[in-house]
PDB file of N, CA, C and O in Angstrom:
ATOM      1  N   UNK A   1      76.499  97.363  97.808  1.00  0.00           N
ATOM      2  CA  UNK A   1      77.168  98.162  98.808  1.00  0.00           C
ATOM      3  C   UNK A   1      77.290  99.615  98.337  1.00  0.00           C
ATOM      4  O   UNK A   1      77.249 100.489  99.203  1.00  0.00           O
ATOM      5  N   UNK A   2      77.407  99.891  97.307  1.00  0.00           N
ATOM      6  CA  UNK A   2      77.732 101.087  96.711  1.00  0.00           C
ATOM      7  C   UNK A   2      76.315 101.938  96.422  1.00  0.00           C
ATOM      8  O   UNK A   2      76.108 103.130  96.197  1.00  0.00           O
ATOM      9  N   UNK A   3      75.503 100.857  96.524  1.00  0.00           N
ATOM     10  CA  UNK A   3      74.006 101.571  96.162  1.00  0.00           C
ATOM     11  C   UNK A   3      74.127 102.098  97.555  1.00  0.00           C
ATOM     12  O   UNK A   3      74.504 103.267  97.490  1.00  0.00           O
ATOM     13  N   UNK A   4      73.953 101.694  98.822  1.00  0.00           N
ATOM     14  CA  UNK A   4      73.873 102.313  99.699  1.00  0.00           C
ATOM     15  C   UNK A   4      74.968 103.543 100.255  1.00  0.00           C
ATOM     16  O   UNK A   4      74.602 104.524 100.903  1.00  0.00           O
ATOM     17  N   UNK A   5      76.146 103.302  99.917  1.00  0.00           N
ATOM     18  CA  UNK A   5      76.709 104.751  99.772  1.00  0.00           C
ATOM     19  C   UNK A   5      76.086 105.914  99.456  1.00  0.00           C
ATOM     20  O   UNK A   5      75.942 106.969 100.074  1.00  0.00           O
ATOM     21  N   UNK A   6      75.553 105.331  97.803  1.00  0.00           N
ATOM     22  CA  UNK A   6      74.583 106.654  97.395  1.00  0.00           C
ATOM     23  C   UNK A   6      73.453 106.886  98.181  1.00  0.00           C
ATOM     24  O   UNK A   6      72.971 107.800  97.511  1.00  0.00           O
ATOM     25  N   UNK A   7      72.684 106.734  99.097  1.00  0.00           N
ATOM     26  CA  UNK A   7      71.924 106.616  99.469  1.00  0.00           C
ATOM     27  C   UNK A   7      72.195 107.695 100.742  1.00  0.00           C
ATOM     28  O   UNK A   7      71.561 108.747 100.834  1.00  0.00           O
ATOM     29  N   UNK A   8      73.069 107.343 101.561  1.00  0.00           N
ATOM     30  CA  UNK A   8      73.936 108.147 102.498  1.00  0.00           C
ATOM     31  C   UNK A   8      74.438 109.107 102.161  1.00  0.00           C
ATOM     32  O   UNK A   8      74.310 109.955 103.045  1.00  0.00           O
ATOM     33  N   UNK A   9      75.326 109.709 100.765  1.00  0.00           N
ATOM     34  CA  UNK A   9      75.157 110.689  99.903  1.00  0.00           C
ATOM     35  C   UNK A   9      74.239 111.849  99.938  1.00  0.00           C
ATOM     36  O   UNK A   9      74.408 112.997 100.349  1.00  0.00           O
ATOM     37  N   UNK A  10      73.163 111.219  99.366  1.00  0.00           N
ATOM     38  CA  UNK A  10      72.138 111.474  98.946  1.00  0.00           C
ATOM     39  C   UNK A  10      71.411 112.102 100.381  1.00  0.00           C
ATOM     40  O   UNK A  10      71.065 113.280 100.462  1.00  0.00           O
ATOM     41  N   UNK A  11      71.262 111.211 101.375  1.00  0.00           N
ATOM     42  CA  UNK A  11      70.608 111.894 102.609  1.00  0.00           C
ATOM     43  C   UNK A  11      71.167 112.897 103.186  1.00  0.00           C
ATOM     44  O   UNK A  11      70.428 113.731 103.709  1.00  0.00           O
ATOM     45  N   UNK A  12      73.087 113.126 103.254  1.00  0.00           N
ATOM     46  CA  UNK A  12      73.414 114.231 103.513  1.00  0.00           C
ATOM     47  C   UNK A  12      73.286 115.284 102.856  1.00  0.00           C
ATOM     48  O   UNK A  12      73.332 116.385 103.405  1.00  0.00           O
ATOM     49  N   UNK A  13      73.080 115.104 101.394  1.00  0.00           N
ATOM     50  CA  UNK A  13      72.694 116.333 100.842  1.00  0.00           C
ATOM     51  C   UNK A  13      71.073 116.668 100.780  1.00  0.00           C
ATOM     52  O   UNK A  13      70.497 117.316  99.907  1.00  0.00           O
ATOM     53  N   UNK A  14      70.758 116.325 101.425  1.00  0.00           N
ATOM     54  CA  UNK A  14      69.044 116.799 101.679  1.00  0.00           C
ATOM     55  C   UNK A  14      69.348 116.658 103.170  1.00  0.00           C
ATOM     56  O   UNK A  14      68.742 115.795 103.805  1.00  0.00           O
ATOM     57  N   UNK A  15      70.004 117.234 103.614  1.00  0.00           N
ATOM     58  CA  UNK A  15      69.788 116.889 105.226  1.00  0.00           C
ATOM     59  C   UNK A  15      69.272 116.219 106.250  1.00  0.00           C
ATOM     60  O   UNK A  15      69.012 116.570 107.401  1.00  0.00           O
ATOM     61  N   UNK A  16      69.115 114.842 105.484  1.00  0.00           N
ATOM     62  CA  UNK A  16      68.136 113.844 106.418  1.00  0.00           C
ATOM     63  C   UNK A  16      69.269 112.955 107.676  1.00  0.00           C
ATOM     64  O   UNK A  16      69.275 112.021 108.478  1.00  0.00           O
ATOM     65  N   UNK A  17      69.899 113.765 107.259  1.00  0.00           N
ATOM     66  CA  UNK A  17      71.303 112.854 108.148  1.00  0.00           C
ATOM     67  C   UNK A  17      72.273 113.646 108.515  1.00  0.00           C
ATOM     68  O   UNK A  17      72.622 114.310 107.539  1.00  0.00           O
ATOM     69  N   UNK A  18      72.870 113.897 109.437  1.00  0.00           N
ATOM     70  CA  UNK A  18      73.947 115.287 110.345  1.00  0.00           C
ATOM     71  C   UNK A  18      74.842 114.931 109.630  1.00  0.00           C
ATOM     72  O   UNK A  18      74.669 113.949 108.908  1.00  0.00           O
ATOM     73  N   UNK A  19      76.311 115.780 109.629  1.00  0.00           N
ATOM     74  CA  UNK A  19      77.605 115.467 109.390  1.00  0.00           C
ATOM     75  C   UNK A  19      78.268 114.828 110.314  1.00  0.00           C
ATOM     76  O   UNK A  19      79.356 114.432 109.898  1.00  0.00           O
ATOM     77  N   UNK A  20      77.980 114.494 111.725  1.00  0.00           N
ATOM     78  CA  UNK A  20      78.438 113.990 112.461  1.00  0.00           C
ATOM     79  C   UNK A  20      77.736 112.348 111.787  1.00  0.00           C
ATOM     80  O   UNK A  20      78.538 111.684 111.130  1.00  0.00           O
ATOM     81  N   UNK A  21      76.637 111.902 111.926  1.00  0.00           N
ATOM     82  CA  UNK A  21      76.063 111.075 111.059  1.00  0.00           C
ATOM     83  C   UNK A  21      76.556 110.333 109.876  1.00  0.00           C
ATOM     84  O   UNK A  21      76.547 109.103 109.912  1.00  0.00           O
ATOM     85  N   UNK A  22      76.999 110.985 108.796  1.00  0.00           N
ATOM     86  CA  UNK A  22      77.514 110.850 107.808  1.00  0.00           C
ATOM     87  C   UNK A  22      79.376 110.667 108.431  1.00  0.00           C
ATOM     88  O   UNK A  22      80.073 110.123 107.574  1.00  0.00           O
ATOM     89  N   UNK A  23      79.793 110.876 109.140  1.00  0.00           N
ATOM     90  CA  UNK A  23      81.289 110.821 109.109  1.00  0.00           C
ATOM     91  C   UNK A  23      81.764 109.568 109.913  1.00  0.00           C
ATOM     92  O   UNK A  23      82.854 109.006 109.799  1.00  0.00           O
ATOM     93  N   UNK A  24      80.293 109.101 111.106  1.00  0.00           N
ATOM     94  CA  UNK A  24      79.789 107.731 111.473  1.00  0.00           C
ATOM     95  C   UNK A  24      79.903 106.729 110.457  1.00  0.00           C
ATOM     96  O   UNK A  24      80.407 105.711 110.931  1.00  0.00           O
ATOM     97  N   UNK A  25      79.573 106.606 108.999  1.00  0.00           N
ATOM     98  CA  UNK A  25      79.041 105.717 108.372  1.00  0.00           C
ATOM     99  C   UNK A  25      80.128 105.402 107.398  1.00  0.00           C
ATOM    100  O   UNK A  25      80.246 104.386 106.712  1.00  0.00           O
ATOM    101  N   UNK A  26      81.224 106.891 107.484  1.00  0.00           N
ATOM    102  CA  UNK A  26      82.439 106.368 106.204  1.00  0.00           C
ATOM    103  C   UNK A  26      83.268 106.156 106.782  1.00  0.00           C
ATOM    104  O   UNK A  26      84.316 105.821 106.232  1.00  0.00           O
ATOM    105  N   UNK A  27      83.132 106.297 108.675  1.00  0.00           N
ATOM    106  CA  UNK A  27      84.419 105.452 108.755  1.00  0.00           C
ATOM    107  C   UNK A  27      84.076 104.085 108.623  1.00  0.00           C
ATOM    108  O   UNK A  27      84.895 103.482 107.928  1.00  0.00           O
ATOM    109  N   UNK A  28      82.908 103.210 109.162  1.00  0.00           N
ATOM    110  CA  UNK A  28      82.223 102.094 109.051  1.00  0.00           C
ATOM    111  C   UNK A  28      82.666 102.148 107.335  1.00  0.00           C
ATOM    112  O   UNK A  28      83.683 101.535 107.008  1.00  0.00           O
ATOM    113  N   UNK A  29      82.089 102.692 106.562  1.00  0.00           N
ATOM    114  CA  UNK A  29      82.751 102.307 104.857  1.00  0.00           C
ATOM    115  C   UNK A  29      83.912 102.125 104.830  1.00  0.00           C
ATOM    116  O   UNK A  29      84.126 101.453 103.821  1.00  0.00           O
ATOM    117  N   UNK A  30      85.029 102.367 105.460  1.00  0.00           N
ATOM    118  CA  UNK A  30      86.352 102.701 104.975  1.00  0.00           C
ATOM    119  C   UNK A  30      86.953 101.512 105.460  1.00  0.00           C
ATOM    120  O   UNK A  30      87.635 100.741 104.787  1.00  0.00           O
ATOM    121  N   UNK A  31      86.635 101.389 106.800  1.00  0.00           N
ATOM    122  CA  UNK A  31      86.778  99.823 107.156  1.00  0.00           C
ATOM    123  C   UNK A  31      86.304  98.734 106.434  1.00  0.00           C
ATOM    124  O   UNK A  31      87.085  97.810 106.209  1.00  0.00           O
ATOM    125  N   UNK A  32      84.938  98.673 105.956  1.00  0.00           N
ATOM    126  CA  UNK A  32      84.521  97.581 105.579  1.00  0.00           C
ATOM    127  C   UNK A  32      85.688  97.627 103.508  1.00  0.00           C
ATOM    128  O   UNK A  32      86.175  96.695 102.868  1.00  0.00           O
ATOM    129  N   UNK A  33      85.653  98.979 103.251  1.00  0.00           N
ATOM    130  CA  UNK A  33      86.340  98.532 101.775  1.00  0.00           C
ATOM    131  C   UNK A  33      88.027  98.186 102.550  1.00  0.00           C
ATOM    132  O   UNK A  33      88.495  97.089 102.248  1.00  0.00           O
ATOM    133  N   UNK A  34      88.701  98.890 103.297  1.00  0.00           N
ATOM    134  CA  UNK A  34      90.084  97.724 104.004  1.00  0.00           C
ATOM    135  C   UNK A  34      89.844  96.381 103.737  1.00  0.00           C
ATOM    136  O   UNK A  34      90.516  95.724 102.942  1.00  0.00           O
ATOM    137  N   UNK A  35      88.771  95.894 104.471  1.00  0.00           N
ATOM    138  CA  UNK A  35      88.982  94.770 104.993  1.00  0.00           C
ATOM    139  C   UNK A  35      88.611  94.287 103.576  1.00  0.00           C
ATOM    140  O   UNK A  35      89.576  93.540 103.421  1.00  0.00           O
ATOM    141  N   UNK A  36      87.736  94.145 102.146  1.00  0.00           N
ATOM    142  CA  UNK A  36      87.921  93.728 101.365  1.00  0.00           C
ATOM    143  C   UNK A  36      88.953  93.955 100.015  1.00  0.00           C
ATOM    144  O   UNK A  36      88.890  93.394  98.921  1.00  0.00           O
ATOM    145  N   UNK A  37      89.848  94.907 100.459  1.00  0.00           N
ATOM    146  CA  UNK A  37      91.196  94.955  99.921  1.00  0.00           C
ATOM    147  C   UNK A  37      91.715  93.760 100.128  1.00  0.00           C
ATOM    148  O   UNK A  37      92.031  92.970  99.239  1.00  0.00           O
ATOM    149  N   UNK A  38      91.856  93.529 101.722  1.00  0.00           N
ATOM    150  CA  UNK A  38      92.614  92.862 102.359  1.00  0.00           C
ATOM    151  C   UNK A  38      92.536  91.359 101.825  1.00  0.00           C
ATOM    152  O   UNK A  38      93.533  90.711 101.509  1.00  0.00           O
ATOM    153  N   UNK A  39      91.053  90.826 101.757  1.00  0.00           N
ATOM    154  CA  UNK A  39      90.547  89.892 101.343  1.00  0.00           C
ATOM    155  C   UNK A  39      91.124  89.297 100.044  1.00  0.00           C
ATOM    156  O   UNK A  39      91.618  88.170 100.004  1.00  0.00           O
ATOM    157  N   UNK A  40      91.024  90.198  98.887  1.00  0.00           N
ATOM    158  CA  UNK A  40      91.453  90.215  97.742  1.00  0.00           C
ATOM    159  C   UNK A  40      92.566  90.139  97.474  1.00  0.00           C
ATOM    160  O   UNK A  40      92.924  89.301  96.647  1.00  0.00           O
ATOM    161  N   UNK A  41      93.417  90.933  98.046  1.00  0.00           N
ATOM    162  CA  UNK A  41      95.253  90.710  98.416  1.00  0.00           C
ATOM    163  C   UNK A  41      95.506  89.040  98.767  1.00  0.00           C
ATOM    164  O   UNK A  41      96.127  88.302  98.002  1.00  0.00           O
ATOM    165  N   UNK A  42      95.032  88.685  99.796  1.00  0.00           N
ATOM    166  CA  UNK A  42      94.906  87.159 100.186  1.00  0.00           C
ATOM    167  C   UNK A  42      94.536  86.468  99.264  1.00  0.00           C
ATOM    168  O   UNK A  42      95.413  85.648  98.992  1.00  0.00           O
ATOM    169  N   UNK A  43      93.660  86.381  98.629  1.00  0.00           N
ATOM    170  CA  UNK A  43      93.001  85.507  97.470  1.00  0.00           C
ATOM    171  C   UNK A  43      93.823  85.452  96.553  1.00  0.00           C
ATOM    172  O   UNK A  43      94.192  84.366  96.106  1.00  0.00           O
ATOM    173  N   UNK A  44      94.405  86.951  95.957  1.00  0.00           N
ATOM    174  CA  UNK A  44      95.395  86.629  94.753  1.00  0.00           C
ATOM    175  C   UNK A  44      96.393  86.366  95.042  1.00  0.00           C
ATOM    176  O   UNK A  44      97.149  86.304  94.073  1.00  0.00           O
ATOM    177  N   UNK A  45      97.072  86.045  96.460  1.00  0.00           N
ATOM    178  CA  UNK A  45      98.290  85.606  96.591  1.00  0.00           C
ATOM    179  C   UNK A  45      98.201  83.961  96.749  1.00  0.00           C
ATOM    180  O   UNK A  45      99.236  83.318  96.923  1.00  0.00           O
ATOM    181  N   UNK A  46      97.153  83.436  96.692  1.00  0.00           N
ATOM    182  CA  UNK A  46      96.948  82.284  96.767  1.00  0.00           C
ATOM    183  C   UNK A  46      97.562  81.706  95.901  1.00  0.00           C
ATOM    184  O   UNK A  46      97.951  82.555  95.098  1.00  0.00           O
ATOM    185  N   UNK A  47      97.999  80.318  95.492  1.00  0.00           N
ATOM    186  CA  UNK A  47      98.180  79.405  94.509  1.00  0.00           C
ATOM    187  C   UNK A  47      97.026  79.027  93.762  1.00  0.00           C
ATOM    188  O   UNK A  47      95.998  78.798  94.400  1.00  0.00           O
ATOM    189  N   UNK A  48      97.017  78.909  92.370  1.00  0.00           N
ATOM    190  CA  UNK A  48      95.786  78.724  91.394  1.00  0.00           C
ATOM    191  C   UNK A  48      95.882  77.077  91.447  1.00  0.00           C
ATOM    192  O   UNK A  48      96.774  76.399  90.937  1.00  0.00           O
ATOM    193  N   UNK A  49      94.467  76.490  92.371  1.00  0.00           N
ATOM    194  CA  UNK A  49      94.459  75.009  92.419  1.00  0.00           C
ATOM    195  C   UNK A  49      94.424  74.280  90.520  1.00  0.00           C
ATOM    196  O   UNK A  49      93.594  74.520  89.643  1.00  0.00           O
ATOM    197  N   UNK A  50      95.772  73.301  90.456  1.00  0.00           N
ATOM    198  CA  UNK A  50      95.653  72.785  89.228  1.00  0.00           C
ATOM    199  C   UNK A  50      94.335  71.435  88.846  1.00  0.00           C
ATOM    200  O   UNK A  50      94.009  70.445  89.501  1.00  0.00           O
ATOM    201  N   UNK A  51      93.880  71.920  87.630  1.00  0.00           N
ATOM    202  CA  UNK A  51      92.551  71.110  87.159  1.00  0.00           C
ATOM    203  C   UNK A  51      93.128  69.550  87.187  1.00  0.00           C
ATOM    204  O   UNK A  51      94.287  69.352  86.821  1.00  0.00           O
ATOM    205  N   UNK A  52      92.357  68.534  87.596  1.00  0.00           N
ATOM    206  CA  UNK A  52      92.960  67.108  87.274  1.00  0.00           C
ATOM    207  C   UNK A  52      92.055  66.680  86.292  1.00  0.00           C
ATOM    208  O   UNK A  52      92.522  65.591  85.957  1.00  0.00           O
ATOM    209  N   UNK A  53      91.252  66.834  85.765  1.00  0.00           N
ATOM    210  CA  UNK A  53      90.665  66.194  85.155  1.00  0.00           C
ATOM    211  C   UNK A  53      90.957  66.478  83.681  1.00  0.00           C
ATOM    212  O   UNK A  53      90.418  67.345  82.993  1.00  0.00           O
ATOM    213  N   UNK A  54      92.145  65.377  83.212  1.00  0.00           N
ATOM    214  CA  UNK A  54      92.449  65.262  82.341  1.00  0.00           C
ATOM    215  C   UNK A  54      92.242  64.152  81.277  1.00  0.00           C
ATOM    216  O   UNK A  54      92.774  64.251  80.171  1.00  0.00           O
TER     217      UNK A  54
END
């Protein structure tokens, strides 16, 4: 995911891509890293399932 950030980066600074373009794509980024905050918040609030195999 982050490779392609750079990538988008990278095209706005060679102008292969508008600023209107580029401001398209980090709100789409900004959402997609939320929503795996969000994910992660959930996961670690989970309970750690105990091993049975004892």
């Amino acid at each position: 995911m982050f490779s392609k950030f750079e990538s988008v980066v990278n095209a706005l600074d060679y102008d292969q891509i508008t600023p209107e373009s580029f401001q398209s794509f980090t709100f789409t980024w900004e959402a997609a890293i939320a929503a795996f905050r969000d994910r992660r918040s959930t996961l670690m609030a989970q309970p750690t399932p105990i091993s049975k195999s004892q």
